[in-house]
C-alpha positions in Angstrom: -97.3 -32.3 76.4 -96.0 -32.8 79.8 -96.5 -29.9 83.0 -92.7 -29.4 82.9 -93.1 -28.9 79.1 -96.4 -26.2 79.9 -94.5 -24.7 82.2 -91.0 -24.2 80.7 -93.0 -22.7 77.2 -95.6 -20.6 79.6 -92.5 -19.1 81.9 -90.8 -18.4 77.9 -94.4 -16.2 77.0 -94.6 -14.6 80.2 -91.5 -13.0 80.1 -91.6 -11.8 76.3 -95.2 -10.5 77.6 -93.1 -8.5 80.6 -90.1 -7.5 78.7 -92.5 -6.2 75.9 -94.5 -3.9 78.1 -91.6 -2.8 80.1 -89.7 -1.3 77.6 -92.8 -0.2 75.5 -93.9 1.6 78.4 -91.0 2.9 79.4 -89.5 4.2 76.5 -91.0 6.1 73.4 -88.9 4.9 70.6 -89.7 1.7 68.9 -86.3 0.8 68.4 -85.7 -0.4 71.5 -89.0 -2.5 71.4 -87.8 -4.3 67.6 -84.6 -5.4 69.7 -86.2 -6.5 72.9 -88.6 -8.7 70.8 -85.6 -10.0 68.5 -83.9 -11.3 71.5 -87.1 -12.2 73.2 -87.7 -14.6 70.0 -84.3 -15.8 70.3 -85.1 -17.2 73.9 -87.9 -18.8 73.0 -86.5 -20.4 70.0 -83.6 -21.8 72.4 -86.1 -22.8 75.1 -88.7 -24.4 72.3 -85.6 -26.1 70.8 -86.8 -24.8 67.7 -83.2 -26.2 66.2 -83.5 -29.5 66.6 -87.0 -29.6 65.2 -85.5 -28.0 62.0 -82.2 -29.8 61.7 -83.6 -33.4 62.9 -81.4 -35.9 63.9 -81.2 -38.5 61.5 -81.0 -42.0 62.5 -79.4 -44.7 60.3 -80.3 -47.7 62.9 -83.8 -47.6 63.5 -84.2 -51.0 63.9 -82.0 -51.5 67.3 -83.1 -47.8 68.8 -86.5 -48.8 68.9 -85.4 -52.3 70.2 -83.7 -50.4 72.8 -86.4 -48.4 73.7 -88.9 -51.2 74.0 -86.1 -53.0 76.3 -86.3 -49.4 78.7 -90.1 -49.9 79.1 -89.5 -53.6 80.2 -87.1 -52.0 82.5 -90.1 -49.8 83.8 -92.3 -52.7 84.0 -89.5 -54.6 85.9 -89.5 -52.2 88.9 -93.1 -51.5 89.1 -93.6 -55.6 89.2 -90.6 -55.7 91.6 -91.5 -53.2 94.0 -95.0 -54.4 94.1 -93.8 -58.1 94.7 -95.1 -60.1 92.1 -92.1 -62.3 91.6 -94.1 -64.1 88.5 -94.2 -61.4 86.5 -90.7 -60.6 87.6 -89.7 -63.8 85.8 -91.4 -63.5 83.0 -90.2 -60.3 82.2 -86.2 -61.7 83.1 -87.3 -64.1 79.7 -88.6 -61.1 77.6 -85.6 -59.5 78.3 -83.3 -62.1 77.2 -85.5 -62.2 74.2 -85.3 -58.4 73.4 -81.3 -59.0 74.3 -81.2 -61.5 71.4 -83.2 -59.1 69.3 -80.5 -55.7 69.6 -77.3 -58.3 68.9 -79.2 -59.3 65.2 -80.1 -56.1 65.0 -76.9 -54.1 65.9 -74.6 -53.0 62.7 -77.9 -52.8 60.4 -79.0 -49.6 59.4 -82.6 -49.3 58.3 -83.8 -52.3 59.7 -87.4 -52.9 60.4 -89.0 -52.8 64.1 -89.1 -56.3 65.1 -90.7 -55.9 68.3 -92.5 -59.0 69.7 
């Protein structure tokens, strides 16, 4: 989990924590409190993205997303080599890219296809 991640879900807690006390201590009816705590679930759903861990999205080509993604963390590597100035491994990842290149055009159009990352 990442410190934005923490911090979005700990900020979501906090303020179901001070909503809940508020209007429990401020109010004698429970009522109030059952709605506050609906909404207060709500948020947190929304903010946990609690939807699109129950209605996944479904991906049909599997094969060229995670060709795609392998070709961003060359990208990555691409920068960190460039801005530290090491032109050798700048070249050799100009060839892996081409490589990976190749790789998504046989891979585009076909759904289900294996990972064939090299």
């Amino acid at each position: 989990m990442s410190i934005r991640s923490a911090i979005d879900q700990s900020l979501t807690i906090l303020g179901v924590i001070v909503i809940m006390v508020t209007v429990t201590l401020l109010t004698e009816a429970w009522t109030p409190l059952f709605v506050v705590m609906a909404g207060a679930l709500m948020i947190g759903a929304g903010a946990w993205r609690l939807g699109t861990r129950l209605l996944p999205n479904r991906r049909i080509y599997v094969g060229l997303r995670s060709e795609v993604e392998y070709f961003i963390r060359l990208v990555r590597r691409l920068n960190s080599h460039a801005l530290a100035e090491e032109s050798e491994k700048v070249e050799n990842l100009r060839v892996e890219m081409k490589e990976s290149v190749d790789r998504m055009v046989s891979l585009a159009g076909q759904s289900g296809a294996p990972t064939v990352i090299g």
